[in-house]
N, C-alpha and C positions, 0 to 999 in steps of 0.2 A: 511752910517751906520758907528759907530766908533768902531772901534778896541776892542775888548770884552778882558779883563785882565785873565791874563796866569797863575799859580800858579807856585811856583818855581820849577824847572828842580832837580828831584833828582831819581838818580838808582844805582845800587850797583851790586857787583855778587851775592848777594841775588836772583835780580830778574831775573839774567839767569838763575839759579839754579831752579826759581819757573816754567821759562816758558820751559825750556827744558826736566825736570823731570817730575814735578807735574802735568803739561796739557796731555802731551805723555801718561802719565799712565792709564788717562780715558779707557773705553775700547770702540770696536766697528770701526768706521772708525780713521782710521793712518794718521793725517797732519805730512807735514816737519815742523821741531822745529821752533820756533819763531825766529828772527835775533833780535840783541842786540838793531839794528836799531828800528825796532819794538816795544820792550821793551820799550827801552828810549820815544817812540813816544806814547805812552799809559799814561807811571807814568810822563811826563810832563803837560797832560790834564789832570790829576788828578785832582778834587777840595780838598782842603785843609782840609775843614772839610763838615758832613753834616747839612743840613740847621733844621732837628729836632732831637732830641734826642730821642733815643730809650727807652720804656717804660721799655722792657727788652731786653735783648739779642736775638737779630734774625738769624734765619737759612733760607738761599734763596736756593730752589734746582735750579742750571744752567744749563736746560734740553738741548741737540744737538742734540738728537738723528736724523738722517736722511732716509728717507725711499723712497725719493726721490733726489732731485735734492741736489748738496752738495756743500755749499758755502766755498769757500776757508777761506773768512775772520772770519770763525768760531774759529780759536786758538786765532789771536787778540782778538777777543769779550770775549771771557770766559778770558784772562789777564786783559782785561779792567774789567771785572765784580768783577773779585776776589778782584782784589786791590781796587776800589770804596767803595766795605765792610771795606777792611782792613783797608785801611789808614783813610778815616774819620770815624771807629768804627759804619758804620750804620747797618752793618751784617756781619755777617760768610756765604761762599757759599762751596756748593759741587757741580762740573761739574759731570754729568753722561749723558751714553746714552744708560745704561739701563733700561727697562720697568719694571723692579723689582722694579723699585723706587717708583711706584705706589703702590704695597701692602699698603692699608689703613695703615697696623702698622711704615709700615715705611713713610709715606707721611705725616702722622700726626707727624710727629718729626721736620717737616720744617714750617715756618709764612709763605711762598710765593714762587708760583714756578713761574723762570723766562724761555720761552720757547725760545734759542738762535736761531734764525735760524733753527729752525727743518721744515722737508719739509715730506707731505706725510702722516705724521704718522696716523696710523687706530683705534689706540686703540682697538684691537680687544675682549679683555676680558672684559663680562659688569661689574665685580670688578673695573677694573683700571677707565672703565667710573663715575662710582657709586662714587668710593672717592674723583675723582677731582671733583665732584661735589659737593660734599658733604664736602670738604676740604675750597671750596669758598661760600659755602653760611653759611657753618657754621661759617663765622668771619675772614677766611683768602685770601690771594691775590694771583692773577696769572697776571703776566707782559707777552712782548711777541716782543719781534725784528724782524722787516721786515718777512723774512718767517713764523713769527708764525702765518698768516690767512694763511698757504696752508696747512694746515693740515683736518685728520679727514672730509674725502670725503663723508662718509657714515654714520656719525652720528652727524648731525642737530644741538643737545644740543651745541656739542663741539665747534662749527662753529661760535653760537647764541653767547656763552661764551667769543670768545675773540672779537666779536664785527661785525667780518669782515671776508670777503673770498675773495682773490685772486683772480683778472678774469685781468689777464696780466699786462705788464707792460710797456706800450708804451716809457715811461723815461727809458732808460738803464743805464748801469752804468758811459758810458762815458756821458752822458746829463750834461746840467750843468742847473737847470732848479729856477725857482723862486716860495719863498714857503712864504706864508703870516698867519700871525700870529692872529688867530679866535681869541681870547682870552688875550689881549698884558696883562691882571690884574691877570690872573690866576697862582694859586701858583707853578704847576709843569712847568708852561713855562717862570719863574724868568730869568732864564740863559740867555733866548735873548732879555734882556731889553728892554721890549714892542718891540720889533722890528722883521718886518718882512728880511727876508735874500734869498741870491743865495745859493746852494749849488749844487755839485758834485756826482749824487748818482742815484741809481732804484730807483722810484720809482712808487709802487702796486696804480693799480685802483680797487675797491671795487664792488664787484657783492651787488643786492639787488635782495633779504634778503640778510642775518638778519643787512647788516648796514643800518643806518640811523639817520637823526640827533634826531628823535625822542628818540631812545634809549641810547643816546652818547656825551657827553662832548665832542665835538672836539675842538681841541686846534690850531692845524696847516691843514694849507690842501694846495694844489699846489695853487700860484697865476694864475690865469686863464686870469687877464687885460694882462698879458705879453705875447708876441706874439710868442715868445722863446717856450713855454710850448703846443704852439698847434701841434695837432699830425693829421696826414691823419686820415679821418670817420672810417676806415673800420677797426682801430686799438684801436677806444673810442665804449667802451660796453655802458658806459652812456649817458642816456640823458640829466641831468643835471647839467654839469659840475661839478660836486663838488666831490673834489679827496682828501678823507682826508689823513691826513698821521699820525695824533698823536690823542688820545681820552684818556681818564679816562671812566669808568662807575663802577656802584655798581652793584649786584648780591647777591640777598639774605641779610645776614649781611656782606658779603665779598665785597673786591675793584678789578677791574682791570684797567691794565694801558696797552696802544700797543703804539708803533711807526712800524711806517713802515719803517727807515733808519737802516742803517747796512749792506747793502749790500757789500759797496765796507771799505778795512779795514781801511782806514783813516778816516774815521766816526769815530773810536775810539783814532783817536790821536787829535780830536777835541774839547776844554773843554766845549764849551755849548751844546754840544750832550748829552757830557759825564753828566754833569750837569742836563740838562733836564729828563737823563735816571735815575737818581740816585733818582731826585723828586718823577719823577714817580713811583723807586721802592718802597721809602718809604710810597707814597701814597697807596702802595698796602698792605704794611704790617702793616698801621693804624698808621704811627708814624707822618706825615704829613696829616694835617689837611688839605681840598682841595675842592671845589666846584664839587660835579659830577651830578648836575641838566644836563638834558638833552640839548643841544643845542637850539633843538625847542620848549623849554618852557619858555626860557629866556626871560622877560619882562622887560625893555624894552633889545633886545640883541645887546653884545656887540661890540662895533664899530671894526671891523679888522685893522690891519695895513697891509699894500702889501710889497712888495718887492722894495727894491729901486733901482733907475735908477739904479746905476752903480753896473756892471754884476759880483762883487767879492764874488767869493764863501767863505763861511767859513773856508772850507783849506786851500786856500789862505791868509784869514786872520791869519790864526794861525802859529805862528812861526815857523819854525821848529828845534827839537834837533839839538846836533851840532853832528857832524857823529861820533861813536865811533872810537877811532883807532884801525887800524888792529893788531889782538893779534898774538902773537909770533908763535903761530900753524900755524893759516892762513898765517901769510907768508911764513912760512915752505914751507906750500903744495903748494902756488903760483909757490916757488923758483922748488919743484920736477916737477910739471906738465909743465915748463916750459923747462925744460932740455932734449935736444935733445937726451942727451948719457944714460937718463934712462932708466931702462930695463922693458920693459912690463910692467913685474910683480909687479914692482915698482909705474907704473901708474895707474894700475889697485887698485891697495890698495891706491892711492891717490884719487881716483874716489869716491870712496868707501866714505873715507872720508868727501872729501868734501860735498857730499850728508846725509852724516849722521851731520857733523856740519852746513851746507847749507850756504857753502862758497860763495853767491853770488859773491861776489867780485873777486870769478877765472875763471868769465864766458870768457874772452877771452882766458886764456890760455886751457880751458878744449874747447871751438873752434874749438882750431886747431887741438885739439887732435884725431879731427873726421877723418882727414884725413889719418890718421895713418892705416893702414892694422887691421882690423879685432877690431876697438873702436867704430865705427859708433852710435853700438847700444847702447852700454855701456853710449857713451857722450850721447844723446838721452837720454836715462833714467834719467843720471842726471840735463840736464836740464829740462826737464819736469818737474821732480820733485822741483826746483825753484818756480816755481811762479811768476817770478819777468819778466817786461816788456824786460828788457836787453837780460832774457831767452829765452826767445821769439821771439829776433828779432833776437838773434843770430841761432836757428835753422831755420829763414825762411831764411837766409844767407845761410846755409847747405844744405837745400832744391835745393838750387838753384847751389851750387857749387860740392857735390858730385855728380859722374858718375850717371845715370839713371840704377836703378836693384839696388841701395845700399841706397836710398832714405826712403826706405817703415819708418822703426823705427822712424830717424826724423818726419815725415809726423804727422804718430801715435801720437807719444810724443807735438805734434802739438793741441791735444786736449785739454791742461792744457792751452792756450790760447786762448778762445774761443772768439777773435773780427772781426769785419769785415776783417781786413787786410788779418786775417790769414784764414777766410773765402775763401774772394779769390784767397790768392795763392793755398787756397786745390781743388779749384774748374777748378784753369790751370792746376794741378796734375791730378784730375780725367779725363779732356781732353785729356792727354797726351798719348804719344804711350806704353811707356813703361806697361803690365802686371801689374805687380807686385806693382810699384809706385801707379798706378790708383786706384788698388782695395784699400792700405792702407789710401788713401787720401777719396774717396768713405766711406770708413769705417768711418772714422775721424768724416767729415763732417755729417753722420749719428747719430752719438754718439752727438756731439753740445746741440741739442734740441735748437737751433735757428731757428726763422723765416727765414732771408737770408740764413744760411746753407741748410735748406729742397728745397730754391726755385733755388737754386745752383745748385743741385739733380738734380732737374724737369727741368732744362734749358739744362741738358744730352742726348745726341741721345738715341731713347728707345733701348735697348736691356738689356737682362739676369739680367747683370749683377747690371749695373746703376739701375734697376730697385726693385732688390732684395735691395740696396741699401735703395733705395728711400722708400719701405717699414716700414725696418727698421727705417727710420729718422723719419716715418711718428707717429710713438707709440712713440720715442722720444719727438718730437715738441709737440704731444699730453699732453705727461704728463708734463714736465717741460714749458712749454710756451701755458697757455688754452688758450690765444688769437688764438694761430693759429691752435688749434685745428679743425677749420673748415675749413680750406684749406687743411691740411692732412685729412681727409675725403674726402674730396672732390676730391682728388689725388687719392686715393684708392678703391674708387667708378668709375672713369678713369681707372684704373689697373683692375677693375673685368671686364668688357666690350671690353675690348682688347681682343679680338678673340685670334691675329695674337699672343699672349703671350702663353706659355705654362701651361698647367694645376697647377703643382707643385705655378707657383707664383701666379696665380691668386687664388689659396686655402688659400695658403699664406696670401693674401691682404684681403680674407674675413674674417679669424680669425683676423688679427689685426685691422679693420674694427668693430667686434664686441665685440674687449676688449676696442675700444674707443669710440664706438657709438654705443648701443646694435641694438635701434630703427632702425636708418640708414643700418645696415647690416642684419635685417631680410626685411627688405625693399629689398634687391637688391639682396637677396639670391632666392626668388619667383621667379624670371623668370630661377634661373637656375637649377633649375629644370628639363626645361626639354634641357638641355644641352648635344651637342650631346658625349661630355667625360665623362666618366662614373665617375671618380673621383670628377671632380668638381658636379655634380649631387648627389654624394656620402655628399660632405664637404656640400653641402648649405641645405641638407635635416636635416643633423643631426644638422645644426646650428637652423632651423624650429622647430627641436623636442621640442628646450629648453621653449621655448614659443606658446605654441600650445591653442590662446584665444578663443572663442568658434568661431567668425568667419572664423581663419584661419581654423578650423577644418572642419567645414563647405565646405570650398570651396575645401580644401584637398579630404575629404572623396565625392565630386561629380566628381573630378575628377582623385579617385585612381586607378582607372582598368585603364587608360590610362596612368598612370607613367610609366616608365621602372621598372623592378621587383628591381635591385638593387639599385635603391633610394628608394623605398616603404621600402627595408629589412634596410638598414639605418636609415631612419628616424626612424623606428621601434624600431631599437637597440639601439637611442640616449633617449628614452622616457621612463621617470622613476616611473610617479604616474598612475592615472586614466585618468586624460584627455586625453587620445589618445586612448581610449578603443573604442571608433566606428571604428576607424582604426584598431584595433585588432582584435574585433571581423569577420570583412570584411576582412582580410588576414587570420584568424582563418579555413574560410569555402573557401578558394582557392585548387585548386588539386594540383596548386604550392609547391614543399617542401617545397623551398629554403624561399618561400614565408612564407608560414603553419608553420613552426619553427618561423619564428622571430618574429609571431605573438605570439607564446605559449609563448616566451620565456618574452616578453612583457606582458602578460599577468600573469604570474609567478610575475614579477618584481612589476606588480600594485597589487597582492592579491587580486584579486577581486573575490568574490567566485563564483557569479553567473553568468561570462564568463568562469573561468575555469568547470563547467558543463557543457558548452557545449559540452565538449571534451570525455564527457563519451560515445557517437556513436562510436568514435573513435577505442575505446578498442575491439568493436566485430570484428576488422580486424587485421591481421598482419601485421608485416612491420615496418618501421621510423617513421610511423606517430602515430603509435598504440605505438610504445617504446615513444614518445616526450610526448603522453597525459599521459602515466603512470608515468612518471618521473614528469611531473607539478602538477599533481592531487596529488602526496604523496610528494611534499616536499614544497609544499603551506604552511606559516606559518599560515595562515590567521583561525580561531578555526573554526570562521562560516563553514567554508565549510566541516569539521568532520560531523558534526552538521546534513548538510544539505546530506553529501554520508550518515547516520546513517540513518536519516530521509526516506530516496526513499529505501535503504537495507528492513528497517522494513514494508516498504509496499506491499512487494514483489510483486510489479509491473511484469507482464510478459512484459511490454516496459523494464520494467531495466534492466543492464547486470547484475545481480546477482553474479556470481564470478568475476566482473572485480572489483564489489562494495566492497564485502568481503575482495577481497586481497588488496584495497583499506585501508581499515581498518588496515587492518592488517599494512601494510604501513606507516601509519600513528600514529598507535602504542595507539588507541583508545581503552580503556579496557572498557568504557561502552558497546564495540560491541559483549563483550566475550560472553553472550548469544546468538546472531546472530551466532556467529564463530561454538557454539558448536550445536546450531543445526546443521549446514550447514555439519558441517562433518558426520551426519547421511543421507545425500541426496542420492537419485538414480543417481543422475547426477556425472558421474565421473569427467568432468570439475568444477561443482560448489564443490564437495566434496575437492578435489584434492585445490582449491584455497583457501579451509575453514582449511583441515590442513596445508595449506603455513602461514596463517595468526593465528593459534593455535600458531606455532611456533614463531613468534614473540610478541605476548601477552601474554604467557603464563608467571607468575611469581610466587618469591615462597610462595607456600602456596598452588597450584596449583596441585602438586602432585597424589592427590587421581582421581579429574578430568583425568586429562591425563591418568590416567591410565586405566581409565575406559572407553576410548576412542579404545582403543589397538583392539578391534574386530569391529568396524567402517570401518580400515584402510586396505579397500580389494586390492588396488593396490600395485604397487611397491611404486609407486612416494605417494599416505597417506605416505606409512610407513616410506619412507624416514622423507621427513616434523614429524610424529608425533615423530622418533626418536629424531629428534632435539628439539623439546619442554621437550619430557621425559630426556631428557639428562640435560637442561636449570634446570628444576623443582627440579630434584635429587641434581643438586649440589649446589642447594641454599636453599632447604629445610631447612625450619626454624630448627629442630630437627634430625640431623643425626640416631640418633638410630628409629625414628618413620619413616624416611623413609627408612630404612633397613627392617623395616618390613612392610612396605607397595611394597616394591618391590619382597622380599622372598615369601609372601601373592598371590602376580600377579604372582609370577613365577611357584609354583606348578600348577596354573590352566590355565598359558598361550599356547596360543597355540607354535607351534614349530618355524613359523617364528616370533611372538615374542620375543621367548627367549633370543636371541644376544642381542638383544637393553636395556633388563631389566641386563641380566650380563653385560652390558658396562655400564648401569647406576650404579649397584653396584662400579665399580670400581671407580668411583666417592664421593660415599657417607663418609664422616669423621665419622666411628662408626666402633667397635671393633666388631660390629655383620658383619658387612660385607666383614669383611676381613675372619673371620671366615668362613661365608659362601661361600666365594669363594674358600678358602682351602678346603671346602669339596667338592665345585663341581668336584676339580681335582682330586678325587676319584673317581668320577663316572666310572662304567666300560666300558661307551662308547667311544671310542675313538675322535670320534667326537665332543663329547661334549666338555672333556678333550682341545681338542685345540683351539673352539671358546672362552671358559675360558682365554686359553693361549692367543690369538690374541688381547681378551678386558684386560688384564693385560697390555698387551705391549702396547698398544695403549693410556691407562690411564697416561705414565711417571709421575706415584706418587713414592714417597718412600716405603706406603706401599705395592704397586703393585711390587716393585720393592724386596721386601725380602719375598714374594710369591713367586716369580718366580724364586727367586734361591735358596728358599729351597726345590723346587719343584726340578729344575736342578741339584742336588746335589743327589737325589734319584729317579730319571726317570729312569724306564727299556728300554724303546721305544727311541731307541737312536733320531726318526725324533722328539719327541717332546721337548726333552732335547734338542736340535739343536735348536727347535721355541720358547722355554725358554729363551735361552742361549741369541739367538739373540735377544729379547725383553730387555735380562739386559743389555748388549753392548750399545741399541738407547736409552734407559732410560737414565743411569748414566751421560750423558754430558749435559740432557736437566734438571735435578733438581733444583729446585728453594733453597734458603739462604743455596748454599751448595759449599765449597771450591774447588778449582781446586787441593790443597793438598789431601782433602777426596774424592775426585771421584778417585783420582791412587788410597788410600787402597781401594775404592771399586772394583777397575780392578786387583786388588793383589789378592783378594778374590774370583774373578773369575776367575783367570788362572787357577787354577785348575780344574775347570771344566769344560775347553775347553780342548776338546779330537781331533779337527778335526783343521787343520791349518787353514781352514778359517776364525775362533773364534779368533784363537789366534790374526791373520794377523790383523783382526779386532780390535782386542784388543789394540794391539801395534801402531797401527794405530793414536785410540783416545789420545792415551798417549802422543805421540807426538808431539801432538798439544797443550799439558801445557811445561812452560815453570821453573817449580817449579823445588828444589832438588831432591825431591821424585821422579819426574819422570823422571829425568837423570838415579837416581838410579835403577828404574824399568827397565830402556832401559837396562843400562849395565850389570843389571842381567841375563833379558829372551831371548833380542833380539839378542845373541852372539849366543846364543843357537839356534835360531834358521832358515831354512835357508830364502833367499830372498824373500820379501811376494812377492805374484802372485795374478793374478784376480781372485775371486769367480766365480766358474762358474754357480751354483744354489743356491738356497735356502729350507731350508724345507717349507713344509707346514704346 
């Protein structure tokens, strides 16, 4: 193959300024800034110009967002992308890796969203689905770099959209593998002059659906004659070898273009990558004109070109920049971090440094720095945060030369290199004696999401630890590498069956069993059921709840009397609609409590109205069982079941509990029952009467007044009158008309009987009308003494204002020093509970009654409340009364 032509080498401090500024600022995940090297290695694979002119000016949105796995080479890609627009004028781009970019208002401001490397993403708002859809068929383009098939797990469309999905990648990145050219005439694959090539890169095998050649232009796909590219069976999902790697297709009036390269970041210092990617994007935004008939319609199709003998990848081929020289800072920090005699503090702000300019170039002298007392972790941090293979090899150098117990950090920082190598040195670590070393290397090796890392794990003697481990790796490998998604299953199904393991992990291994494989963990959860640890019986019941089809229900409900009760009350507890109502109602009728509750409580949760009647037997006994059905029966949203207590109330069944129905009602707060209510409170039955005014009292609203009132000689017990006070108290103070219910209680009050009386003057002191203030001023003329004070007790009880200047114009000319005492005291509890009223105006209201506190305990009282504002006024009042008078003392009674 001949040597593909290079455009000329040009960068400037422009393009530091672009890649260390402008890329950093995106939001969401934080790469180390670009090296100059980098830079340089991008704007030399430039092409010069693009191959179509723009009809108008384009906007590319350069989406990264990651939601899973997160590729380093993602800040090169978005330099290569911006400058591709720039320098040949074929677009303007914005990097984000915000999902606000989707609001249709703003998504429709861009011709083509390019997806870099994003991994994972769910697109969980059906808006953001709706516009990208509606973005590409209405006329515009979606491009998409190596991860852009691992996204959108859960919605079909999106998957269909870019062509292709993810199902592993047998090619890693160190592969050096042969890719053959479907298409050598077509316009977006120009750059590799009909020629098929070797390259250096991951590359994706394609699940079917949605690829296929039926729906897809493919351009490139892996050469399969080269013997280089064969992989062990158990790692190829396909059966017909065919591994594409580049496509076009159309969508509506819209284009898309995918490559699957970009993994590793010298794809972007490539120019016929760069070149092929630049086609394609213009192919997406309509400015290059492009064949996207499907593959398998092509008649006759086109002849492919393979790969050629000789194994030189195209990075190989491509020259490289020539290395920038080290700028005057970098040497600076070289020259500090190299000096024996600097102080700490000095090297630690060099650290700093270098990590924030990303001094590769000082990775031997920050080395040595590890061995220095108390930098171990500090250097660790900084080279992790590298990237760069030098980085990497120098902490497995570290690994191996710092004492055991000061290892851990290195070990950690060991994950920014995730290769074989460093595989197995994490995997001599987890072997090792040392504590501390083990578990961080363990940890490491967990975090990977590699194949060899997981079986790293698994090759650990089992205990605790290794195995909590190996858990953890197991949801890893899961999500980032689906190929081995079935051996981490298949591990974790091993880890539930392990007796000899402890409850905690093997719970453990079934939850993350059923976030990677629902099927498979409700599968292996059935037998543990009847497991003799209550906890795992507990975890695999509530895992059953979630999926309860009618066969498992079936078999459940033949063999629920024989569960242990606390898996039955589990399972019970995890189940949130109707389908588990056979099970409910059969724990519903157990003498069981523990049982008999989780079943209400389930039963509650599904609203099912004609299980919750079962539970009306219930109410004719006392006890937990009788409170559980009263508490589900009256807080059931479900309407039907009002409906259906109204229904069986009005047939007055002697089967029905008739007052458990009524305060049911009332419970419920059904005003169609108020007919029911008001006979009930005429019944002989002091139980049913007694539940008929519990339920008055909570239906009763305003407008009600006359009703209730005329209820008052019904109410033979103590326990009516309580209940009907509380209705008549409800009705008075919301009476549409204060002055009409002033005389509708003065009305009731001449001809009520005597233990009526209190509850009609307590409803007075409620009413807002000038006739009842009246009225009560003249009750306290009455010559009964008696009376005189139940007046005084519903004034004080009212904490109104006008109750409150009764009472002390009453106090101000009482003969009967005990009721001026029961006055006094009412104005004292009144004045600090008044509603839109100042802490300044309640002292002048305790100003105005000192005086008519004749007994210290008024006063004591007085001075009391005063001290608890913090106003001038009431400094003033202290320093006027309290000098005067002596040390307050405890009350020892009160009037009556």
């Amino acid at each position: 193959m001949k040597k593909m032509s290079r455009p000329r080498t040009r960068f400037a401090a422009l393009l530091v300024l672009l890649a260390t500024t402008a890329l950093r600022a995106a939001p969401g995940q934080v790469f180390p800034p670009l090296t100059e090297a980098e830079i340089a290695g991008v704007e030399a694979a430039l092409p010069d110009k693009a191959v179509a002119t723009p009809a108008q000016p384009r906007r590319v949105l350069v989406f990264y967002r990651t939601e899973g796995f997160v590729h380093a080479s993602i800040p090169v890609g978005r330099l290569a992308l911006q400058r591709l627009g720039e320098k040949t004028g074929a677009y303007s781009s914005v990097a984000s890796d915000d999902m606000a970019m989707f609001e249709p208002t703003v998504l429709n401001t861009f011709d083509a969203v390019m997806f870099l490397n994003s991994t994972g993403l769910r697109f969980e708002k059906p808006e953001h689905r709706k516009a990208l859809l509606d973005f590409v068929r209405g006329g515009k383009g979606v491009a998409g770099m190596h991860a852009a098939t691992d996204n959108f797990p859960s919605w079909p469309e999106g998957q269909a959209l870019m062509g292709g999905v993810f199902h592993g990648h047998p090619w890693n990145g160190n592969s050096v593998s042969a890719v053959k050219n479907d298409d050598p005439a077509h316009t977006v694959n120009a750059g590799f002059g009909g020629q098929g090539f070797w390259i250096r890169e991951e590359i994706y095998q394609m699940g079917t659906p949605p690829y296929s050649r039926d729906r897809l232009r493919v351009l490139l796909s892996l050469d399969m004659s080269k013997p280089e590219n064969a992989r062990p069976a158990n790692l190829i999902k396909r059966t017909d070898n065919d591994f594409a790697i580049s496509w076009v297709r159309t969508e509506g009036k819209g284009r898309v273009f995918y490559t699957s390269l970009g993994h590793n970041s010298d794809i972007y210092f490539t120019p016929a990558i760069l070149r092929h990617v630049l086609d394609g994007l213009q192919f997406a935004l309509g400015d290059l004109t492009a064949d996207a008939t499907p593959s398998a319609q092509l008649k006759p199709a086109p002849l492919p070109v393979l790969a050629p003998a000789e194994k030189t990848t195209l990075q190989e081929l491509t020259p490289k920049p020539p290395k920038p020289p080290a700028t005057p800072e970098e040497t600076a920090l070289r020259a500090t971090l190299a000096d024996a005699k600097a102080t700490d503090e000095s090297l630690r702000i060099a650290l700093d440094q270098a990590r924030r300019l990303g001094a590769f170039g000082a990775v031997p002298e920050i080395e040595k720095l590890a061995l220095r007392a108390g930098f171990a972790e500090r250097v660790a941090a900084v080279l992790g945060s590298f990237r760069r293979p030098a980085a990497g090899a120098a902490l497995i150098r570290l690994s191996n030369t710092l004492p055991e117990g000061a290892r851990s950090p290195v070990l950690q920082a060991l994950a920014a290199y995730p290769g074989p190598d460093v595989v197995k040195h994490l995997a001599t670590a987890a072997a090792g004696t040392d504590p501390a070393d083990a578990t961080a290397a363990r940890e490491t090796l967990a975090s990977l999401g590699r194949a060899d890392a997981f079986a790293a794990l698994a090759a650990l003697p089992s205990n605790p630890e290794n195995t909590r481990a190996l858990i953890s790796a197991a949801s890893t490998l899961a999500v980032r590498d689906r190929s081995g998604a079935k051996a981490a299953i298949a591990k974790l199904r091993s880890i539930l069956s392990d007796q000899a393991l402890g409850a905690p992990l093997r719970i453990e291994a079934l939850r993350t069993l059923a976030k990677l494989d629902h099927a498979s963990a409700l599968q292996a959860a059935d037998p543990l059921l009847t497991s003799r640890d209550r906890r795992i019986r507990q975890a695999a019941a509530s895992l059953l709840a979630t999926d309860l089809t009618p066969a498992r229900m079936e078999t459940l409900a033949k063999g629920w009397d024989k569960l242990p009760v606390d898996t039955r009350v589990a399972l019970l507890a995890a189940t949130e609609g109707t389908e588990a109502l056979p099970l409910v109602r059969l724990s519903m009728s157990s003498n069981d409590i523990q049982l008999y509750e989780a079943g209400v409580r389930a039963a509650l949760r599904a609203g099912d109205a004609d299980t919750l009647l079962s539970l009306l037997p219930r109410l004719a006994k006392k006890g937990r069982a009788c409170d559980l059905a009263r508490v589900a029966l009256a807080s059931c949203s479900n309407p039907r079941l009002t409906d259906q207590l109204r229904a069986l109330a009005t047939k007055a069944d002697p089967a029905s509990p008739m007052p458990a129905l009524i305060g049911l009602l009332g419970d419920r707060a059904d005003r169609e029952s108020l007919p029911l209510v008001l006979a009930a409170c005429a019944s002989d039955s002091d139980e049913l009467r007694a539940s008929a005014f519990g339920a008055l009292a909570a239906l009763a609203a305003p407008g009600d007044l006359p009703v209730v009132l005329a209820l008052a000689p019904k109410a033979r017990k103590s326990a009516d009158r309580r209940e009907w006070r509380k209705a008549l108290f409800n009705v008075a103070a919301t009476h549409p008309s204060g002055p009409e219910a002033a005389r509708l209680l003065l009305a009731r009050f001449d001809a009520a009987a005597a233990v009526e009386r209190p509850a009609i003057i307590g409803a007075l002191t409620l009413v807002q009308a000038p006739q009842a203030s009246v009225a009560l001023s003249g009750m306290l003329e009455s010559p009964e003494a008696g009376s005189r004070k139940e007046v005084l007790r519903a004034l004080s009880a009212a904490r109104a204002r006008e109750s409150l200047d009764i009472l002390m114009g009453f106090a101000a000319g009482a003969s009967a020093d005990d009721e001026r005492i029961l006055a006094l005291q009412g104005c004292i509890e009144t004045v600090p509970t008044l509603e839109s009223t100042t802490n300044k105006m309640r002292v002048e209201l305790f100003r105005k009654l000192w005086p008519l506190a004749f007994r210290q305990e008024e006063k004591d009282a007085i001075l009391s409340a005063v001290r608890q504002y913090k106003e001038r006024s009431a400094i003033q009042f202290l320093e006027e009364f309290a000098a005067r008078e002596p040390a307050p003392k405890p009350v020892i009674g009160s009037a009556n």
